[in-house]
TORKOL-4160 file (C-alpha; in steps of 0.2 Angstrom, whole numbers, padded with zeros to 4 digits, m for minus):
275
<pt num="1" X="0680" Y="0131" Z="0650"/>
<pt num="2" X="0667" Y="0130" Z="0636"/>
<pt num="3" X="0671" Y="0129" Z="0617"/>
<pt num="4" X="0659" Y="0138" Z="0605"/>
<pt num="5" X="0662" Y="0135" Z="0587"/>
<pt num="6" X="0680" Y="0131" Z="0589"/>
<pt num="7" X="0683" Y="0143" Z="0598"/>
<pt num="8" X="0685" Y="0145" Z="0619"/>
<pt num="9" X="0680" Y="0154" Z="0631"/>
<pt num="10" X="0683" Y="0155" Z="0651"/>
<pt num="11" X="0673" Y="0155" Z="0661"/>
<pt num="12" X="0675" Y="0154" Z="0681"/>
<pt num="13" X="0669" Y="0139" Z="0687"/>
<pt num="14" X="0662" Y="0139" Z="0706"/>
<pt num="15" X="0666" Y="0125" Z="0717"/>
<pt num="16" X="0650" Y="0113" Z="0716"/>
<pt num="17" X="0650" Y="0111" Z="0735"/>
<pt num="18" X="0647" Y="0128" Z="0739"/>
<pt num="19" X="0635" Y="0134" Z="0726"/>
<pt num="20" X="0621" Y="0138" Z="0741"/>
<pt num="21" X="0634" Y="0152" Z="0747"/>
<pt num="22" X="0627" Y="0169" Z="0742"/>
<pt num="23" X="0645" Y="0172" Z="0734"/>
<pt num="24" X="0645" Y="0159" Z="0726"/>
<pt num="25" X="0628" Y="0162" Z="0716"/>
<pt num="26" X="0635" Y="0177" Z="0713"/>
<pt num="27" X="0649" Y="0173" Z="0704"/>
<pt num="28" X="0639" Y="0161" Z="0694"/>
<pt num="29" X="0626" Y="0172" Z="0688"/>
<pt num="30" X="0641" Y="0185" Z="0684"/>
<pt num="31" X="0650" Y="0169" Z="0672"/>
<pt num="32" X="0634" Y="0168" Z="0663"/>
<pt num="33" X="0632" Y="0185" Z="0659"/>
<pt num="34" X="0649" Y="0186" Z="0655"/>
<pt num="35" X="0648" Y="0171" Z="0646"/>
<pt num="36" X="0634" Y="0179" Z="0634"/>
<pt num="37" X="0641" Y="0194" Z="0630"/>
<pt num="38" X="0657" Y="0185" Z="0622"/>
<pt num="39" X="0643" Y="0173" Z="0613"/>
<pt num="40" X="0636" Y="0186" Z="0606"/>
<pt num="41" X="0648" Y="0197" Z="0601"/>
<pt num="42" X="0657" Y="0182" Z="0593"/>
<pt num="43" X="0639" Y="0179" Z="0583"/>
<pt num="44" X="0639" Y="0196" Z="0579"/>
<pt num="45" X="0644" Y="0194" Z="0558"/>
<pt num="46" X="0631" Y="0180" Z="0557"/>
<pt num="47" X="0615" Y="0189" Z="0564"/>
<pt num="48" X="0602" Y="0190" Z="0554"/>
<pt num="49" X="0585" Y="0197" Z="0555"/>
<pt num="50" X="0570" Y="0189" Z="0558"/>
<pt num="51" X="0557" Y="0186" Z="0544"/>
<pt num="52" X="0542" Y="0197" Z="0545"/>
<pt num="53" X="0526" Y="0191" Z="0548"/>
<pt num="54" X="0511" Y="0192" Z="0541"/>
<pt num="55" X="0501" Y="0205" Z="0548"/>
<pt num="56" X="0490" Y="0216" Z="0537"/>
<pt num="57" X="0502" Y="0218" Z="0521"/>
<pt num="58" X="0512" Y="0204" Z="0511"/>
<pt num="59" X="0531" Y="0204" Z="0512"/>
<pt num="60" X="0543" Y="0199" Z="0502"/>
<pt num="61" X="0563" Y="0196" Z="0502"/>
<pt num="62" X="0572" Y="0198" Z="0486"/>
<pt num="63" X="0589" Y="0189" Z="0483"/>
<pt num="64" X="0599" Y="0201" Z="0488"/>
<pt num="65" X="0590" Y="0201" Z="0504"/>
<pt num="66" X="0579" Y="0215" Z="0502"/>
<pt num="67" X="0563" Y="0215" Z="0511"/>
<pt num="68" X="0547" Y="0224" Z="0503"/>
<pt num="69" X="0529" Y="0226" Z="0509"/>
<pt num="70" X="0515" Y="0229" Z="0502"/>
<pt num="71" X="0500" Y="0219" Z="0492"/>
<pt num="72" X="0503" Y="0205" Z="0480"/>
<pt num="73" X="0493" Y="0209" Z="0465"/>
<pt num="74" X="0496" Y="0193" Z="0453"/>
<pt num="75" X="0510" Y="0182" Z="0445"/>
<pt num="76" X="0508" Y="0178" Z="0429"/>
<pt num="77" X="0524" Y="0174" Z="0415"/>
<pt num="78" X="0535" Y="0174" Z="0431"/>
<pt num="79" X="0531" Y="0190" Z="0433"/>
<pt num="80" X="0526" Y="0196" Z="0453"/>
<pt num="81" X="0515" Y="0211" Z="0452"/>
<pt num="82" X="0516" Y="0218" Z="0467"/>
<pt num="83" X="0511" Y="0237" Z="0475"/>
<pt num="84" X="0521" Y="0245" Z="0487"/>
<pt num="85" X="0516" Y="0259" Z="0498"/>
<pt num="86" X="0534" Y="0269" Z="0494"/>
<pt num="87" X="0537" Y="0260" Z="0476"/>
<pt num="88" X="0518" Y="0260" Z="0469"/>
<pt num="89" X="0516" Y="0244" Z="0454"/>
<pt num="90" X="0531" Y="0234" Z="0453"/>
<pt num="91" X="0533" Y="0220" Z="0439"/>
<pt num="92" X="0549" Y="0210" Z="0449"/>
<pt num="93" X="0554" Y="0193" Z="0442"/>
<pt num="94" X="0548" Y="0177" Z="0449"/>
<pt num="95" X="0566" Y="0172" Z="0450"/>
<pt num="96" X="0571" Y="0187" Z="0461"/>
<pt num="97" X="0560" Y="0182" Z="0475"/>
<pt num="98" X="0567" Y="0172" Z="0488"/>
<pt num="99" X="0552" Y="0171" Z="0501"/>
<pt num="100" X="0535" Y="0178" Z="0501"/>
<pt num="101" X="0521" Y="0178" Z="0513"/>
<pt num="102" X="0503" Y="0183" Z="0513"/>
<pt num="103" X="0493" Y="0191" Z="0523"/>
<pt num="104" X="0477" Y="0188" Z="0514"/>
<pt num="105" X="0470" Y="0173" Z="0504"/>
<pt num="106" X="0479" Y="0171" Z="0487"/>
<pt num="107" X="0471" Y="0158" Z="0471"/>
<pt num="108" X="0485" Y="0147" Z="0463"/>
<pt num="109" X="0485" Y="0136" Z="0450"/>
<pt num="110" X="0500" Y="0122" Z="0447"/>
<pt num="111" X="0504" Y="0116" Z="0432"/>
<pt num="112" X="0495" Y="0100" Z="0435"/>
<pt num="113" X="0480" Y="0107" Z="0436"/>
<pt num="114" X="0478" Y="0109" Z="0454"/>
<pt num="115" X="0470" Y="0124" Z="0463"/>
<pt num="116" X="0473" Y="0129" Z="0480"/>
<pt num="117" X="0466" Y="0144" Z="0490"/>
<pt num="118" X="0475" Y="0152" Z="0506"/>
<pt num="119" X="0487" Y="0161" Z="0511"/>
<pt num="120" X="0504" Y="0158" Z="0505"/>
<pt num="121" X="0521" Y="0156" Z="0509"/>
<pt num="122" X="0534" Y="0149" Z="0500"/>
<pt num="123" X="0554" Y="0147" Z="0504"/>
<pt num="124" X="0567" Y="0141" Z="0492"/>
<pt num="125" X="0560" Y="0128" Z="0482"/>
<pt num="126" X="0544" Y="0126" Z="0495"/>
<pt num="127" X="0525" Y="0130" Z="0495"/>
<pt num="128" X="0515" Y="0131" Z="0508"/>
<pt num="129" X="0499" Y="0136" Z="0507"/>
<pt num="130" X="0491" Y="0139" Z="0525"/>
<pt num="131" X="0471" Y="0135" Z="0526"/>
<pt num="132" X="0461" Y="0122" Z="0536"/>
<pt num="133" X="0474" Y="0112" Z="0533"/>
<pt num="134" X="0492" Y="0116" Z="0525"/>
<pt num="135" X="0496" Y="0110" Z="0510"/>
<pt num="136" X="0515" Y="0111" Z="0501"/>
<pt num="137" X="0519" Y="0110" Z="0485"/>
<pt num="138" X="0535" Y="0112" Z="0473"/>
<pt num="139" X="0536" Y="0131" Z="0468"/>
<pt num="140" X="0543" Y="0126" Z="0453"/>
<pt num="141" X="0524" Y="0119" Z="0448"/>
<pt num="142" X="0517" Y="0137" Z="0452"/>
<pt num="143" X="0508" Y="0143" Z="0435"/>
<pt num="144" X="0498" Y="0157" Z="0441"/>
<pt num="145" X="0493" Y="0167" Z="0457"/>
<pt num="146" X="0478" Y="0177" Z="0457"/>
<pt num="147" X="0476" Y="0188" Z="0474"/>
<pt num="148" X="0459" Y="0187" Z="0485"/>
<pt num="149" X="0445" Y="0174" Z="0490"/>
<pt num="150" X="0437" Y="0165" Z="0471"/>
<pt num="151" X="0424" Y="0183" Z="0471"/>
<pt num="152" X="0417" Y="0194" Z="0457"/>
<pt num="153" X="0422" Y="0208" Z="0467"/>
<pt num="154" X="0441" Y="0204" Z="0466"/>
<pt num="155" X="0444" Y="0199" Z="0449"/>
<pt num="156" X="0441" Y="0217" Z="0444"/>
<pt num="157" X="0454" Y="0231" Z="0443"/>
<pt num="158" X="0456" Y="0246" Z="0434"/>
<pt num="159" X="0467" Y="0262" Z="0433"/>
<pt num="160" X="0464" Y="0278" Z="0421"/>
<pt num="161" X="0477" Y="0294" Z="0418"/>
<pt num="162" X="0472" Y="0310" Z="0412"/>
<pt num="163" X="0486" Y="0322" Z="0405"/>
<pt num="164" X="0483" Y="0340" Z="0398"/>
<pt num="165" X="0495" Y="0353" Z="0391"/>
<pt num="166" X="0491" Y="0371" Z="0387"/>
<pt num="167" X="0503" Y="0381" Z="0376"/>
<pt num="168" X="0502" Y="0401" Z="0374"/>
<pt num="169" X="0513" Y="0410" Z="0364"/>
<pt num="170" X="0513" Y="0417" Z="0344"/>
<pt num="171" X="0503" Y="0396" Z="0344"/>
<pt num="172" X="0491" Y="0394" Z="0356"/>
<pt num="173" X="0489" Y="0375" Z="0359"/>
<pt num="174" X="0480" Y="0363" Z="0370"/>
<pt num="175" X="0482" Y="0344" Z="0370"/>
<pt num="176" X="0473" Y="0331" Z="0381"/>
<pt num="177" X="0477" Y="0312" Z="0382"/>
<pt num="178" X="0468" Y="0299" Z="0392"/>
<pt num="179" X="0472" Y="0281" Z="0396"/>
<pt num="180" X="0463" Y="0268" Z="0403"/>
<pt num="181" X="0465" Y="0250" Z="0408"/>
<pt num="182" X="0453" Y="0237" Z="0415"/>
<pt num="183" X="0457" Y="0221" Z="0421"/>
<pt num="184" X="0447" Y="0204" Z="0427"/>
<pt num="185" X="0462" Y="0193" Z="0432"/>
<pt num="186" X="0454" Y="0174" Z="0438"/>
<pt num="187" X="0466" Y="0158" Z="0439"/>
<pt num="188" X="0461" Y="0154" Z="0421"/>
<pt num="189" X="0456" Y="0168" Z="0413"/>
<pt num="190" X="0460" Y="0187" Z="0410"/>
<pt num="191" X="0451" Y="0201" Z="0400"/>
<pt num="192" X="0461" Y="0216" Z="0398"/>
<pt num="193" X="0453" Y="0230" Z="0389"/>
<pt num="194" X="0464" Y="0246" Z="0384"/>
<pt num="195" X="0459" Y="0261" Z="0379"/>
<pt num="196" X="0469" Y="0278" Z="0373"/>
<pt num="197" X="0467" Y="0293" Z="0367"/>
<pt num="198" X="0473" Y="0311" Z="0359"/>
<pt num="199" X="0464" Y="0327" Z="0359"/>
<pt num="200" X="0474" Y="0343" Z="0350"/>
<pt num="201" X="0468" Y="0362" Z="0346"/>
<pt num="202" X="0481" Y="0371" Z="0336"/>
<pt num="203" X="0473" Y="0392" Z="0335"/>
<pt num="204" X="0456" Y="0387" Z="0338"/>
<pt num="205" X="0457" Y="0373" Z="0324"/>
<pt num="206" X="0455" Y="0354" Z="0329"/>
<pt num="207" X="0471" Y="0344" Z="0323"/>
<pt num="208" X="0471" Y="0329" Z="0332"/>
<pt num="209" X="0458" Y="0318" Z="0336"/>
<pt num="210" X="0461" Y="0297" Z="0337"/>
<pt num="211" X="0456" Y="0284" Z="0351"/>
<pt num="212" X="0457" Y="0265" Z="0353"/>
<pt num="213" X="0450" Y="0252" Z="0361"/>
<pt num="214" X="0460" Y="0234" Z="0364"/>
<pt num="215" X="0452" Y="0221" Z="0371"/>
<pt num="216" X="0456" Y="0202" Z="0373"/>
<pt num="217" X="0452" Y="0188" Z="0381"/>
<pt num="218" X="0462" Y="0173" Z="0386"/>
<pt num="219" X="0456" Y="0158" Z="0393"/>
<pt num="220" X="0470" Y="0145" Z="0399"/>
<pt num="221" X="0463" Y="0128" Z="0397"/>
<pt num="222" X="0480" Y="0122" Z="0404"/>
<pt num="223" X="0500" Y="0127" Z="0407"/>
<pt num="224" X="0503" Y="0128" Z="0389"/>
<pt num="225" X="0486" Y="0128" Z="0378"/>
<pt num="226" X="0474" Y="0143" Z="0379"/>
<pt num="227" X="0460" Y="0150" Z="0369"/>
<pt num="228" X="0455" Y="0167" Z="0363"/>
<pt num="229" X="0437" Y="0166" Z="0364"/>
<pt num="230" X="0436" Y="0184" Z="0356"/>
<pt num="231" X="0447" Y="0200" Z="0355"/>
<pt num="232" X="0445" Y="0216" Z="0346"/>
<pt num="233" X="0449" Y="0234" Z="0340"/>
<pt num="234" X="0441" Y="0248" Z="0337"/>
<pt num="235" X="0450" Y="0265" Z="0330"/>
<pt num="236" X="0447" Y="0283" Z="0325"/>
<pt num="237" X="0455" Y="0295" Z="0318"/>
<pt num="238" X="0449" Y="0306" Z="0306"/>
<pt num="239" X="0465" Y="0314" Z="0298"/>
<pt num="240" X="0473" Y="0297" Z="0294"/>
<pt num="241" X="0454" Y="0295" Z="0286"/>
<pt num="242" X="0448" Y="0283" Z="0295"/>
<pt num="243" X="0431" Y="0285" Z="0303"/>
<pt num="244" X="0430" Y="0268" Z="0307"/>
<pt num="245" X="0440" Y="0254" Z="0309"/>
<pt num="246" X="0435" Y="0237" Z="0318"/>
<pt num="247" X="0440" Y="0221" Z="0321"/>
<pt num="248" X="0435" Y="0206" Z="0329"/>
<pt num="249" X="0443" Y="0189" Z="0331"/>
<pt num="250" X="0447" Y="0173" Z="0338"/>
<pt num="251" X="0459" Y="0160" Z="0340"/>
<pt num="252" X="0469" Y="0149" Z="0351"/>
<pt num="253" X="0486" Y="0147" Z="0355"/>
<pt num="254" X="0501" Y="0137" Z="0362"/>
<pt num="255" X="0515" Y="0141" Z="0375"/>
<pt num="256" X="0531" Y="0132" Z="0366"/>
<pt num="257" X="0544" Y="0140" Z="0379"/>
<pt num="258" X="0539" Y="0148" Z="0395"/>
<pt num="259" X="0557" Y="0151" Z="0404"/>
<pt num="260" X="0561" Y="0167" Z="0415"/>
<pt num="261" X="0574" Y="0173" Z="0401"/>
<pt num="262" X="0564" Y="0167" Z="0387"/>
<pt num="263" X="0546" Y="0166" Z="0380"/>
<pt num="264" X="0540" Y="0159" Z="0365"/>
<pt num="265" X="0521" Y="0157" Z="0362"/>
<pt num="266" X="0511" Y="0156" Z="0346"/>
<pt num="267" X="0492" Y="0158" Z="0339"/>
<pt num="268" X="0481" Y="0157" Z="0326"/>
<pt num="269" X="0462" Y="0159" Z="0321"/>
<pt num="270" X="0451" Y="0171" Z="0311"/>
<pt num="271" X="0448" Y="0188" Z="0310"/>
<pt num="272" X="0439" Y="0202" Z="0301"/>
<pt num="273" X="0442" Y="0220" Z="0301"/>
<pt num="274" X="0431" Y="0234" Z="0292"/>
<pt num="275" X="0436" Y="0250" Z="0289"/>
């Protein structure tokens, strides 16, 4: 008789004087294996899988138990970008993530101003970051996550759409738009330039015609204080009459609430614009 979580279970016990008989082995190795199909059958409801390990993608486990794979991109704002095979760019909340590990090196930076470089794992409230030697850390200190080893080559990431549309009928039409984004992502600094535009011919005759360019860049001297070394516009559009519109900037600026729900953050500096 043997009692597995308060509950029991039988199981033939052979007489220990005679367990060099051949029916007697018998008989026990038939108990055992008896034995462990009640065990797991009473385990059954409490199974659960094992976590997947690193291999050559990232995973990750959502709260409602959820896995993902794929290729962690960055957080930033407790915001997890991260690309899936299936899914393509997901923004998920920081908060939704339950466990995450990485297959390749990964850049953080706490809130104290510490740096560490490896791959990562983090469970419930722990950090661990796997290198020569692991390091752990409270996830709540995590204040951004840059993936890829500290090189040129992977802080720099771009995407661009092209969209075209031709209409016949008693209006012939074309339009065109285009949309480009480049990115340099580091642990303390990202430049994002932006750029879209509109092309339209109505009957042979031009009717639209606008593009602009965004650009900024934001420096993080810590958790709560960054710079804007410099940021900019630069617009067309001839039939709002303007030929030319530019600005250029700077400034710096303050985090006053950084919470999953809530984000307050202000700035101020110069700026002038010529039309």
């Amino acid at each position: 008789m043997q009692a597995y979580d308060g509950k029991t279970i039988f199981i033939p016990k052979p007489v220990i004087g005679k367990l060099r008989t051949p029916a007697t082995l018998v008989a026990l190795f038939l108990s055992l294996l008896f034995a462990s199909s009640i065990l797991l059958c009473l385990g059954q409801d409490d199974w659960q899988p094992a976590p997947p390990m690193p291999d050559k993608y990232n995973w990750i486990q959502l709260t409602s138990g959820e896995w993902l794979k794929g290729e962690i991109i960055d957080l930033y704002n407790d915001k997890l970008g991260f690309e899936s095979e299936e899914l393509d760019l997901l923004t998920l909340d920081w908060e939704d993530i339950k466990e995450m590990s990485s297959s390749r090196i990964v850049q953080v930076w706490f809130t104290d101003d510490t740096t560490a470089i490896g791959k990562i794992y983090v469970e419930g409230d722990t950090v661990r970051i796997i290198c020569d030697h692991d390091q752990k850390f409270e996830r709540s200190g995590i204040f951004t996550i840059v993936a890829g080893e500290p090189k040129e080559i992977n802080y720099w990431s771009g995407k661009v759409t092209l969209g075209a549309n031709i209409r016949k009928g008693n209006t012939d039409q074309f339009e065109a738009n285009t949309q480009a984004k480049i990115r340099r992502i580091t642990i303390q600094n990202r430049v994002a330039i932006d750029y879209i535009g509109n092309y339209r011919i109505t009957d042979d005759v031009l009717s639209d015609n606008n593009h602009r360019i965004n650009s900024v860049w934001r420096r993080f001297l810590n958790a709560k204080l960054f710079a804007m070394p410099v940021f900019g516009e630069y617009f067309v559009d001839p039939f709002q009459n303007v030929k030319h519109r530019m600005t250029i900037g700077s400034g710096i600026g303050y985090q006053i609430i950084d919470q999953p729900k809530i984000e307050w953050a202000t700035s101020v500096g110069p700026a002038y614009q010529k039309t």
